[in-house]
KOLROKE-734892 format. One record per residue (C-alpha): x, y, z; residue number from 1. Coordinates in pm, whole numbers. Last residue first. Example, Ala and Ser with C-alpha at 12.3 -4.5 7.8 and 13.67 -1.06 7.14 Angstrom:
! residues 2
+--------+--------+--------+-----+
:      u :      v :      w : pos :
+--------+--------+--------+-----+
:   1367 :   -106 :    714 :   2 :
:   1230 :   -450 :    780 :   1 :
+--------+--------+--------+-----+
END
This chain:
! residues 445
+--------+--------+--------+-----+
:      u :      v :      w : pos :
+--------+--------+--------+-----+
:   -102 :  -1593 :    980 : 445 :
:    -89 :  -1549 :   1409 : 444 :
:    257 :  -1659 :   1485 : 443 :
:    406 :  -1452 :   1189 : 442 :
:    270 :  -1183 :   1371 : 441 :
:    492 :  -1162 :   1654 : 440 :
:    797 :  -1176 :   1452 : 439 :
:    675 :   -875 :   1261 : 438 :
:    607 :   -704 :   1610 : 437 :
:    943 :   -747 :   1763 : 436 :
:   1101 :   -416 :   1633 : 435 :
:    997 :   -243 :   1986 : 434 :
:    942 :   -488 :   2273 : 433 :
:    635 :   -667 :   2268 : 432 :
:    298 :   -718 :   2448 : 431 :
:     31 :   -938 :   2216 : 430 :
:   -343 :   -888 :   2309 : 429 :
:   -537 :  -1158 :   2109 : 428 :
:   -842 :  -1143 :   1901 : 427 :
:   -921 :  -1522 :   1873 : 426 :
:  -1049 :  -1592 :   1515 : 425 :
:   -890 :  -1917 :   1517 : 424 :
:   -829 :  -2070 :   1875 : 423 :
:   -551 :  -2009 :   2069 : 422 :
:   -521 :  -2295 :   2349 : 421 :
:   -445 :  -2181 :   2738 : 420 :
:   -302 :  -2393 :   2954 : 419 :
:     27 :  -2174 :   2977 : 418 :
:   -215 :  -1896 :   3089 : 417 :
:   -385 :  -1633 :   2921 : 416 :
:   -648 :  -1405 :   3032 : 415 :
:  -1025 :  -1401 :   2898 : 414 :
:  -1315 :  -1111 :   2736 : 413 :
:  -1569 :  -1258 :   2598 : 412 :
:  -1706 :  -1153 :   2250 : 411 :
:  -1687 :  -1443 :   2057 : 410 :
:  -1348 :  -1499 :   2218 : 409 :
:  -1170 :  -1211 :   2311 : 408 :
:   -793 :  -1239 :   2425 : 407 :
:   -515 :  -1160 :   2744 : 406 :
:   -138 :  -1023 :   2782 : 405 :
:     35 :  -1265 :   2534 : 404 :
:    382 :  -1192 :   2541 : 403 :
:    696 :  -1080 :   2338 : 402 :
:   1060 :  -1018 :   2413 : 401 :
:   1196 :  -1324 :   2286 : 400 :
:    981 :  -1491 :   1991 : 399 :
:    698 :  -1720 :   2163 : 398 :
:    782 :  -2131 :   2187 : 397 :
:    509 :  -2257 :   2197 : 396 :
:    420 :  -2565 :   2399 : 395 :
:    294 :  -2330 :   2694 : 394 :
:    102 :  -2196 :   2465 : 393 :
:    -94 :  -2499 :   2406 : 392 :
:   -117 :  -2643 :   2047 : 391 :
:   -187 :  -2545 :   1689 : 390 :
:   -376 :  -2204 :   1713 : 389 :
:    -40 :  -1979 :   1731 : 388 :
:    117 :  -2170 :   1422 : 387 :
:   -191 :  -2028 :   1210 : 386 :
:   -432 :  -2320 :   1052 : 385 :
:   -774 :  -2060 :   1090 : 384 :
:   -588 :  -1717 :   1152 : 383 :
:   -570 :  -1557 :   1522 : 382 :
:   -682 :  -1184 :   1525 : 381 :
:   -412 :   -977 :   1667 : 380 :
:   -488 :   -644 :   1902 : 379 :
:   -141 :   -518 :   1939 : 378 :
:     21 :   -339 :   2203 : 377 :
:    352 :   -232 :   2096 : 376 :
:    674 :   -119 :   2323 : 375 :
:    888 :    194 :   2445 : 374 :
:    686 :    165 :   2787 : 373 :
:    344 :    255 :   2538 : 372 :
:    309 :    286 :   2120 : 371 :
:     -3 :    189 :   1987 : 370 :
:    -73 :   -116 :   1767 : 369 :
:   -348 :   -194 :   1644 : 368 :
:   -298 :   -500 :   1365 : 367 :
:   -510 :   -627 :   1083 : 366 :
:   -285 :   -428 :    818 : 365 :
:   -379 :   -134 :    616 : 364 :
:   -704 :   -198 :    583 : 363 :
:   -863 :    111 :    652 : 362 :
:   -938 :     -7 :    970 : 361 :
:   -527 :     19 :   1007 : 360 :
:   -497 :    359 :    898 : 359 :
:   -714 :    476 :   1111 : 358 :
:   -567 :    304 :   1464 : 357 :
:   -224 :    479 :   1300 : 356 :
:   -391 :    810 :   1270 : 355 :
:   -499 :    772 :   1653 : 354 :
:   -168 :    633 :   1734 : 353 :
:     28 :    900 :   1573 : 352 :
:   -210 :   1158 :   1762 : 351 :
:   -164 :   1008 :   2096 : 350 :
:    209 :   1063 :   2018 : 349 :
:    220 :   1405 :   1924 : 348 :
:     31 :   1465 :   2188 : 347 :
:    251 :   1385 :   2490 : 346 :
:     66 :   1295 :   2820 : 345 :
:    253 :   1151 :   3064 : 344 :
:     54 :   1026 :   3416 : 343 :
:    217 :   1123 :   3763 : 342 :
:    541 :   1275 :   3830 : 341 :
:    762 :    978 :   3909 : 340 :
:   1109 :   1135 :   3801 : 339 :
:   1191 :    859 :   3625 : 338 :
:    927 :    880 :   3404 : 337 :
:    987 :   1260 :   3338 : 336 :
:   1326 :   1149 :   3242 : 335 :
:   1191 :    907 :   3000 : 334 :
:    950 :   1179 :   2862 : 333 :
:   1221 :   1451 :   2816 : 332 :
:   1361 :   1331 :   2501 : 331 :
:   1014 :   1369 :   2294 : 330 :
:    959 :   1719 :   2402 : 329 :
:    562 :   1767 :   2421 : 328 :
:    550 :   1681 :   2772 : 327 :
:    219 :   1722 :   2935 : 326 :
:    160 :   1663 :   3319 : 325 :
:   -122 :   1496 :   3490 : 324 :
:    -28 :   1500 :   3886 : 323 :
:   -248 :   1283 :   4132 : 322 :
:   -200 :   1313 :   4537 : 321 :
:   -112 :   1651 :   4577 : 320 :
:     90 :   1659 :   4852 : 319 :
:    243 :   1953 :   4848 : 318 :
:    612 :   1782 :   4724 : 317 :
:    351 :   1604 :   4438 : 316 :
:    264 :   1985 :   4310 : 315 :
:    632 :   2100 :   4308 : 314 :
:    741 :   1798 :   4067 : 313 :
:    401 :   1863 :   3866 : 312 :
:    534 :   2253 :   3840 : 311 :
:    879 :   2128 :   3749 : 310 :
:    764 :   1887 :   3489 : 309 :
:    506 :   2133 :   3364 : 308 :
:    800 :   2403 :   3343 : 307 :
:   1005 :   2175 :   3156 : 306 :
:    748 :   2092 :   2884 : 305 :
:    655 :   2438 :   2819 : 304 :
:    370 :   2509 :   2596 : 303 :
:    136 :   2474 :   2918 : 302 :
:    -37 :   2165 :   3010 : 301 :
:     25 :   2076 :   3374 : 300 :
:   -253 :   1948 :   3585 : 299 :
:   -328 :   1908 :   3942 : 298 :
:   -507 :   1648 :   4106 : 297 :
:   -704 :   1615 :   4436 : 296 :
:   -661 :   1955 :   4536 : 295 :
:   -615 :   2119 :   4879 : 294 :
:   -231 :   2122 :   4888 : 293 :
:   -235 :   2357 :   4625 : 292 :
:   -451 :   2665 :   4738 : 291 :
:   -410 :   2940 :   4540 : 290 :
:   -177 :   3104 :   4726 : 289 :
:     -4 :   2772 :   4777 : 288 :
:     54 :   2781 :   4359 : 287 :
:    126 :   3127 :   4366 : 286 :
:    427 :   3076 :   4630 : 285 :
:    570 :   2804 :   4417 : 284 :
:    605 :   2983 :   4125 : 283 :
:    539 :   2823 :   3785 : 282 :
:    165 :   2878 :   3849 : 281 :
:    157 :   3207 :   3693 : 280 :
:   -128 :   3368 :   3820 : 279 :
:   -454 :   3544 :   3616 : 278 :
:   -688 :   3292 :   3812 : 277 :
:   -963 :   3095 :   3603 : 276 :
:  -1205 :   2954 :   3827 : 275 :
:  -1406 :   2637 :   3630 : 274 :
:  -1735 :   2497 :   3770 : 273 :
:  -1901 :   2761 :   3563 : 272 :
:  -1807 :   2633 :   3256 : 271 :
:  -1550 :   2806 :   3066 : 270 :
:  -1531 :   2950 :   2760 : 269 :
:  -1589 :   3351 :   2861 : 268 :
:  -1386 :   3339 :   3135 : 267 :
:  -1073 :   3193 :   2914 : 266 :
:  -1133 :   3522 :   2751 : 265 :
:  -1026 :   3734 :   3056 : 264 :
:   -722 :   3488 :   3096 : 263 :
:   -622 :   3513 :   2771 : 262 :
:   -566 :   3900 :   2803 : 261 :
:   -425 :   3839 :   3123 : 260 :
:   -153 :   3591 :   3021 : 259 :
:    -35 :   3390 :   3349 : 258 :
:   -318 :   3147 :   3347 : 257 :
:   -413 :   2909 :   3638 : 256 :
:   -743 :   2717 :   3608 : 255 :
:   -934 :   2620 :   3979 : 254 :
:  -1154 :   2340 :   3896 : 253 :
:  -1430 :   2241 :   4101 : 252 :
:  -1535 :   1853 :   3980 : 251 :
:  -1947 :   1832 :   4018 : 250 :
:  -1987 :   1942 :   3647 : 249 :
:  -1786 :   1616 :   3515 : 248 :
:  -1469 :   1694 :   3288 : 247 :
:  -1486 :   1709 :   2952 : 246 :
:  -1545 :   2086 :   2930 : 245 :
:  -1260 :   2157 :   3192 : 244 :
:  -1021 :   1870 :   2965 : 243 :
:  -1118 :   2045 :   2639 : 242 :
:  -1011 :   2412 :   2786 : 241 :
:   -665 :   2296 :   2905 : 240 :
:   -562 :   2093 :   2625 : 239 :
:   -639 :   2421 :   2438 : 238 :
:   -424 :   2597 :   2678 : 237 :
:   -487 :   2777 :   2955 : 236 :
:   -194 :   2699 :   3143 : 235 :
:   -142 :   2502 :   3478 : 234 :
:   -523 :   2335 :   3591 : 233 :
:   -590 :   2285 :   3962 : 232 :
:   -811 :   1998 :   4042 : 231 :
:  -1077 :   1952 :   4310 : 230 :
:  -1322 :   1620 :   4309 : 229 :
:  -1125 :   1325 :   4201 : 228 :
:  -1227 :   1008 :   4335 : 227 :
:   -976 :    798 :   4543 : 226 :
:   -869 :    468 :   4452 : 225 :
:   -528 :    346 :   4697 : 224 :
:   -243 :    199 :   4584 : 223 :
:    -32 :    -72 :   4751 : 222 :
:     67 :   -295 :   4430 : 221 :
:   -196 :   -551 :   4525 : 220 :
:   -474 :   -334 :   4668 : 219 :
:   -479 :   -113 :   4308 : 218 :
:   -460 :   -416 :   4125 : 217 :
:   -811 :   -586 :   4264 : 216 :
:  -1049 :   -279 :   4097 : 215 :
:   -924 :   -399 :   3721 : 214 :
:  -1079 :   -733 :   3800 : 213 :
:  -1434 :   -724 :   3640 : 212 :
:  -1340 :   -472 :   3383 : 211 :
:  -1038 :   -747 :   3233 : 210 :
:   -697 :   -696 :   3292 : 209 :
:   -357 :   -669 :   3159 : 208 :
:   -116 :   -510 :   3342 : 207 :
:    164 :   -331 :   3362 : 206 :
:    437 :   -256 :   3594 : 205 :
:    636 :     28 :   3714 : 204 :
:    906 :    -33 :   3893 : 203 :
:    991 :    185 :   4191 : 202 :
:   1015 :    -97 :   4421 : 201 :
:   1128 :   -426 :   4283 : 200 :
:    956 :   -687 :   4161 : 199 :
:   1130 :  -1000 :   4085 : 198 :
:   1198 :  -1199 :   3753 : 197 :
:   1147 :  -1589 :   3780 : 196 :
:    862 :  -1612 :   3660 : 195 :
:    941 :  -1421 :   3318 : 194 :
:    946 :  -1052 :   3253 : 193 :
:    868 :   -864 :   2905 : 192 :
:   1116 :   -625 :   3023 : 191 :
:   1108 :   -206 :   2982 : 190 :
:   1431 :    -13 :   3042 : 189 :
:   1404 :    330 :   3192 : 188 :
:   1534 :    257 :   3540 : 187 :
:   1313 :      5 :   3540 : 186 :
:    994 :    -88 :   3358 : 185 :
:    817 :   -405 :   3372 : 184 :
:    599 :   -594 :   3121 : 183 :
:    315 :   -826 :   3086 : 182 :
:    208 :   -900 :   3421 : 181 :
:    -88 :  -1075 :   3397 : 180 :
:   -460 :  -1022 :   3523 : 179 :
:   -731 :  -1211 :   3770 : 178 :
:   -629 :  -1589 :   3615 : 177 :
:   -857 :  -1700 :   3875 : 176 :
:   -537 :  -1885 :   4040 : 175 :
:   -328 :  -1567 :   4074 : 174 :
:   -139 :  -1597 :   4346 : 173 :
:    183 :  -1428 :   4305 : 172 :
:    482 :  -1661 :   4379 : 171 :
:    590 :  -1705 :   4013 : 170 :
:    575 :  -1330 :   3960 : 169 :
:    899 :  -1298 :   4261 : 168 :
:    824 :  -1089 :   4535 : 167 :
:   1067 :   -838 :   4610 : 166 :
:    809 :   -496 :   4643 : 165 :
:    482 :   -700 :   4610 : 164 :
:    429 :   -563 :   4986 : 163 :
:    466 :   -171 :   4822 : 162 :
:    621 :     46 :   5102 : 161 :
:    849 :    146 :   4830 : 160 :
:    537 :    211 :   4594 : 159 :
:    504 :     48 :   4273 : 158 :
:    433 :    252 :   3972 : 157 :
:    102 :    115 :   3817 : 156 :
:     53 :     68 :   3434 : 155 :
:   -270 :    -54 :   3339 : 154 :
:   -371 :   -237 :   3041 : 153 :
:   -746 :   -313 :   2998 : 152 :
:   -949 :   -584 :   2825 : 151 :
:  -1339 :   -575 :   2696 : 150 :
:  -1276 :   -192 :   2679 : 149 :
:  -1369 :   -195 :   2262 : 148 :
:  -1075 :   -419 :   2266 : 147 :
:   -807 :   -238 :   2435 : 146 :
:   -885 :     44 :   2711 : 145 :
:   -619 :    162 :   2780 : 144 :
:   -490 :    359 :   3138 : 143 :
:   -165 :    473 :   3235 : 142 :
:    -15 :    609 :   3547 : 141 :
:   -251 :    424 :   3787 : 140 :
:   -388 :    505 :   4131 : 139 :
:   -563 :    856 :   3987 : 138 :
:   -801 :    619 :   3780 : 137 :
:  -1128 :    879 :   3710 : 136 :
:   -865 :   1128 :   3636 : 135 :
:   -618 :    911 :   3390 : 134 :
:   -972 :    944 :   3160 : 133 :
:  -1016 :   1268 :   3173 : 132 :
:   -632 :   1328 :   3060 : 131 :
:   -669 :   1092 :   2815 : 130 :
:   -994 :   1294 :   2698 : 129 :
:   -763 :   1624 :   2700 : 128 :
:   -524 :   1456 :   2509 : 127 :
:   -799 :   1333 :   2210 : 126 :
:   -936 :   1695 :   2209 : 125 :
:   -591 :   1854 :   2181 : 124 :
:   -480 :   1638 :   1884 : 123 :
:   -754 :   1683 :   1699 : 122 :
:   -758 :   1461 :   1385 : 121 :
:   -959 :   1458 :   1062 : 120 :
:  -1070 :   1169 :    812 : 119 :
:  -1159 :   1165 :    396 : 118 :
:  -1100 :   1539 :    330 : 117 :
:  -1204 :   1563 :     26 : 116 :
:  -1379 :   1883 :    -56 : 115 :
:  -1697 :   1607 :    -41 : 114 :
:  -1565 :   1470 :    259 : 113 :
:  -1525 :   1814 :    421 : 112 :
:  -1894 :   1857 :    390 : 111 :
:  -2046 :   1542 :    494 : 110 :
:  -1862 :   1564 :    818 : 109 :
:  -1961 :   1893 :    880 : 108 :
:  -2302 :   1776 :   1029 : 107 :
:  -2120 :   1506 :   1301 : 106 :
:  -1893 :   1820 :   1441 : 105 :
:  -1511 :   1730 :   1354 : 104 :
:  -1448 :   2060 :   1155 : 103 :
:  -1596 :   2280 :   1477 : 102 :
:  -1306 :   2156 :   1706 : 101 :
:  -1033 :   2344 :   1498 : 100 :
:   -690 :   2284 :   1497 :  99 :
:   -632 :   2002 :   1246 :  98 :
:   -464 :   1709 :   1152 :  97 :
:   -573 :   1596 :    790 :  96 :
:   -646 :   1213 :    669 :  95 :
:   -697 :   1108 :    313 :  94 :
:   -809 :    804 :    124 :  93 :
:   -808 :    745 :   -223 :  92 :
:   -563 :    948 :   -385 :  91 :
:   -662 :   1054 :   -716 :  90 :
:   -588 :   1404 :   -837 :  89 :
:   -898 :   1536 :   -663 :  88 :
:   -823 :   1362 :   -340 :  87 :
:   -406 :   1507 :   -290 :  86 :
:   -563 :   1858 :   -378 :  85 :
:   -833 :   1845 :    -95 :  84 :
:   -603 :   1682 :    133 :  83 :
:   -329 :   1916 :     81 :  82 :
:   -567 :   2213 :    138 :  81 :
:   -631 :   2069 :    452 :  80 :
:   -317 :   1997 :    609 :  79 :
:   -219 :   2377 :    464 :  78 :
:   -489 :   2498 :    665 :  77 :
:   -390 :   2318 :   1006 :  76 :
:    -87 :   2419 :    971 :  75 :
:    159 :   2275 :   1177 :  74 :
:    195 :   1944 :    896 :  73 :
:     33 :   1630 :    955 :  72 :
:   -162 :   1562 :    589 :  71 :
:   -196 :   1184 :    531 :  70 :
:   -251 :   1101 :    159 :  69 :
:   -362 :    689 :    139 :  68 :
:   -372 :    469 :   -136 :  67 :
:   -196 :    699 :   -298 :  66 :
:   -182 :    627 :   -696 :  65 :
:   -233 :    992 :   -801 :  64 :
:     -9 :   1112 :   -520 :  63 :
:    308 :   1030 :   -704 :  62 :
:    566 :   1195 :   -535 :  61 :
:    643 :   1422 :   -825 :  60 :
:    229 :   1545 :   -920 :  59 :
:    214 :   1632 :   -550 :  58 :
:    515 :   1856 :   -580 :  57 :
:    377 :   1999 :   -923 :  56 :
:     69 :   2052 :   -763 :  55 :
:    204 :   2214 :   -450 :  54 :
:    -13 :   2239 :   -164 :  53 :
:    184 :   1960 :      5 :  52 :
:    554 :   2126 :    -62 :  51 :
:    856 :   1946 :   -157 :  50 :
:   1158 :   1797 :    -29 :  49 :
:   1096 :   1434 :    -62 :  48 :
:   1189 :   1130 :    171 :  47 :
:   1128 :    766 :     90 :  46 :
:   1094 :    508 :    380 :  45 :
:   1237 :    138 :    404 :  44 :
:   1344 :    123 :    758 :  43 :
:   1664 :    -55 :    888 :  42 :
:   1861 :    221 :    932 :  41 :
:   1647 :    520 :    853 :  40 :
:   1825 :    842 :   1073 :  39 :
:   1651 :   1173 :   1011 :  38 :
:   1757 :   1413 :    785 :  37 :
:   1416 :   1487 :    647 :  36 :
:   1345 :   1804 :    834 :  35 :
:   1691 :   1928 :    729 :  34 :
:   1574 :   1945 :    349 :  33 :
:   1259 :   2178 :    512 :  32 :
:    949 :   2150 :    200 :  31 :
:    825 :   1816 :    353 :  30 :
:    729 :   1508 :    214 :  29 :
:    764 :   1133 :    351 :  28 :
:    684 :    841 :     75 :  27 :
:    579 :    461 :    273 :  26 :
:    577 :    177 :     49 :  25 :
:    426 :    -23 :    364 :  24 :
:    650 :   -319 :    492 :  23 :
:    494 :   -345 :    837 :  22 :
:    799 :   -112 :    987 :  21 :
:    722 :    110 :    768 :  20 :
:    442 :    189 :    913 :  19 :
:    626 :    289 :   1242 :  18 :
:    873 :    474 :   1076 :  17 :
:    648 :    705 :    873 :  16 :
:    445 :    740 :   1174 :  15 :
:    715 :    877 :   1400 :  14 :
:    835 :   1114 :   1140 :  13 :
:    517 :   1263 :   1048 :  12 :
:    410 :   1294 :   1375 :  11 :
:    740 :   1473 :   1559 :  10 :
:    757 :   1703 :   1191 :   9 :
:    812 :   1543 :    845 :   8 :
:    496 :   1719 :    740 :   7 :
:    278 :   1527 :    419 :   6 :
:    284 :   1162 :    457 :   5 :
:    210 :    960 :    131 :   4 :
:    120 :    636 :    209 :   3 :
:    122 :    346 :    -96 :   2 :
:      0 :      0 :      0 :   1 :
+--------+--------+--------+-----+
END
C-alpha cells in the first residue's frame, strides 16, 4: 500500500517509521531538506523535499496512486488544502490534523468529505480525553482500554512500602487468572518478565486486565482509589479548555493562566465549575496562594514541557495526590518517568496512534498497535491453521521479548495462561518490545 505523509515534523516522522515497519511503500514530504535528515537504518521510507499544496510537488511523489494522503503538517490549513488537492488528483483516502473543534462536528462531516478530506484529527481533544480518563483512575499512570474496553492495560508505579516490592511473579497468586504482568519498567528499560523476575520498588508494571478485576490491582501494588473532586489546571491551553469541558460538572476546577488577556477570555469559555486565576503557576508561592495542597489532582499543560515537569514535581512535594503533566519534548519523557510525576501525556504521540488506529481499519494491516513503555500493544486476530492455534502456549515457543497479555473470544473477554489454546479468530493482546512485532505476527497468519 502506498502512504504519502505530508509534514516530516514529531508525527510525520514517527508514523512514517512505524508503518514502515509493516512493509508499507511509505513516501515522507516536507518542503525543510533538514526536516528529512533523520536516521532510517533498517526502515524502508522515501523522503521528498517538496511542498503539500504544490501541484507539481504532489504530481512528483506520485499522489495519483496513494492509497492513502496523510496531511500532519503545523498548519492546520495547509493539512487541509493538501487533502483536498491530494483527493482530486486521485488518492483514495486522506487524513488531515487540524486545529479546529468545529471541523469534527457530526453535520460537517459530509462537507469536508466532499472537498475531500476523507478523516480529521484533533490532537488537543484526544489529550484532553486521556487526561479525563487518567482522572477517574488517579492510582494508575496509564490507562487503555483495548478491545472496545473488553481488556485493559494498566501501568502502576510500585510504591516502596509496596508488599509485592521483592516478590517474585511465580509466587503471586493468581489462580482465577485475575490479570498478567506483561511488562516491567526500570530505570528506563522495559522487560517482558518471566517467573522468575522480581519486583522491585519503583518499577512500574503493567497489566492486563479485564473490567471485572481492574479494581483488585490497586490493593496488590499498595495503591489506593480515590475520586477526584478539586483539580488545579497550569496553562490555559487548548488541552486545558477540552479537559474543563470534559470533565464532570461536580469537579471544582481552579485554572491558572499567566496571560491576562487570555485569561479574561478563558472566562468567557469556561463552565461555571471552572475559576480561572490570572497567576503564573510556575512559582511556588502562587501555587499555595491558590490553594495547592487542597486539590485532588493538578494538571500541567502549558507550551513548556520543563515548566510542567517542574510545576508537577512542586505539586507532588504539596501533597497533591495525582499529577497529569504534558511533555511535548520527545527526550524529556523518560526522564519525566523517572522522576515519578504522575501520568505523561505527549500529543504528538496520541495523535500517531490515533492516525495509525485509522490507517489500520482502513485496511492497512489487521494489527493496532499503539506505542506505550517503548513497546507495541497489538490487538491480533488468530488465523484458521496459524502456528499460534496449533497447540498450548505453553508448547510454543513465543519470539523473545513478546507476550500474550489476554484475548476475546466471541465476544468474551479471557487471560492467558500456559493452559491456554488459541483458537482461530481469537483477538489476542500481544505485548512486545519495539522491532518485535513482525515476529509476533508470523505466529498469528
Amino acid at each position: 500500500m502506498k502512504i504519502v505523509i505530508a509534514g516530516a515534523g514529531a508525527v510525520g516522522t514517527h508514523l512514517a517509521k512505524l508503518l514502515s515497519a509493516e512493509n508499507q511503500d511509505i513516501i515522507l514530504m516536507d518542503p525543510n531538506r533538514d526536516n528529512l535528515n533523520f536516521s532510517q537504518s533498517n526502515l524502508e521510507i522515501m523522503t521528498m523535499v517538496g511542498s503539500p499544496t504544490s501541484l507539481d510537488d504532489l504530481t512528483e511523489v506520485g499522489v495519483k496512486d496513494a492509497d492513502l494522503f496523510i496531511g500532519v503538517t503545523p498548519e492546520e490549513t495547509v493539512n487541509i488544502t493538501a487533502c483536498m488537492l491530494a483527493s482530486n488528483m486521485g488518492a483514495k483516502k486522506t487524513f488531515a490534523r487540524i486545529d479546529n473543534y468545529e471541523y469534527l462536528l457530526p453535520q460537517n462531516k459530509e462537507f469536508f468529505a466532499k472537498l475531500g478530506v476523507g478523516a480529521m484529527v484533533y490532537p488537543e481533544m484526544l489529550a484532553a480525553k486521556e487526561i479525563v480518563t487518567s482522572l477517574k483512575h488517579p492510582w494508575a499512570s496509564l490507562w487503555l482500554e483495548l478491545c472496545g474496553g473488553l481488556l485493559i492495560l494498566v501501568g502502576v508505579k510500585v510504591p516502596e512500602n509496596a508488599s509485592l516490592a521483592n516478590t517474585k511473579l511465580s509466587d503471586l497468586s493468581n489462580e482465577e487468572k485475575k490479570f498478567h504482568i506483561v511488562a516491567i519498567k526500570r530505570n528506563g528499560l522495559t522487560i517482558i518478565p518471566k517467573g522468575d523476575h522480581q519486583i522491585l520498588a519503583d518499577d512500574t508494571l503493567f497489566f492486563t486486565t479485564t473490567k471485572e478485576h481492574v479494581d483488585a490491582i490497586p490493593t496488590l501494588v499498595g495503591k489506593k482509589d480515590f475520586e477526584i473532586r478539586n483539580v488545579m489546571i497550569m496553562g490555559g491551553s487548548r488541552i486545558a479548555i477540552r479537559t474543563s469541558q470534559y470533565l464532570p460538572d461536580n469537579v471544582n476546577i481552579k485554572l491558572l493562566e499567566s496571560d491576562k488577556e487570555k485569561t479574561q477570555k478563558l472566562v468567557e469559555v469556561l463552565p461555571k465549575n471552572v475559576t480561572v486565576f490570572y497567576d503564573d503557576g510556575r512559582h511556588a508561592e502562587s501555587l499555595i496562594h491558590e490553594g495547592i495542597s487542597e486539590m485532588d489532582a493538578f494538571i500541567a499543560v502549558t507550551g513548556n514541557s520543563e515548566a510542567n515537569i517542574l510545576a508537577c514535581m512542586a505539586a507532588k512535594r504539596y501533597g497533591v495526590p495525582k499529577t497529569v503533566v504534558e511533555v511535548e519534548n520527545m527526550d524529556y519523557i523518560s526522564m519525566a518517568e523517572s522522576l515519578n510525576i504522575g501520568s505523561i501525556i505527549n500529543k504528538k504521540l496520541i495523535t500517531v496512534n490515533n492516525i495509525y488506529r485509522f490507517l489500520l481499519n482502513a485496511d492497512v494491516s489487521n494489527l493496532k498497535t499503539l506505542m506505550v513503555a517503548n513497546a507495541d500493544v497489538a490487538e491480533i486476530t488468530a488465523n484458521p491453521n496459524s502456528q499460534i492455534t496449533k497447540k498450548e502456549i505453553k508448547k510454543i515457543t513465543l519470539p523473545k521479548n513478546i507476550t500474550l497479555g489476554g484475548l476475546i473470544r466471541n465476544g468474551e473477554s479471557l487471560m492467558i495462561d500456559g493452559n491456554t489454546i488459541i483458537e482461530p479468530y481469537d483477538i489476542v493482546i500481544v505485548f512486545c518490545l519495539e522491532g518485535t512485532l513482525k515476529d509476533a505476527e508470523k505466529l498469528f497468519r
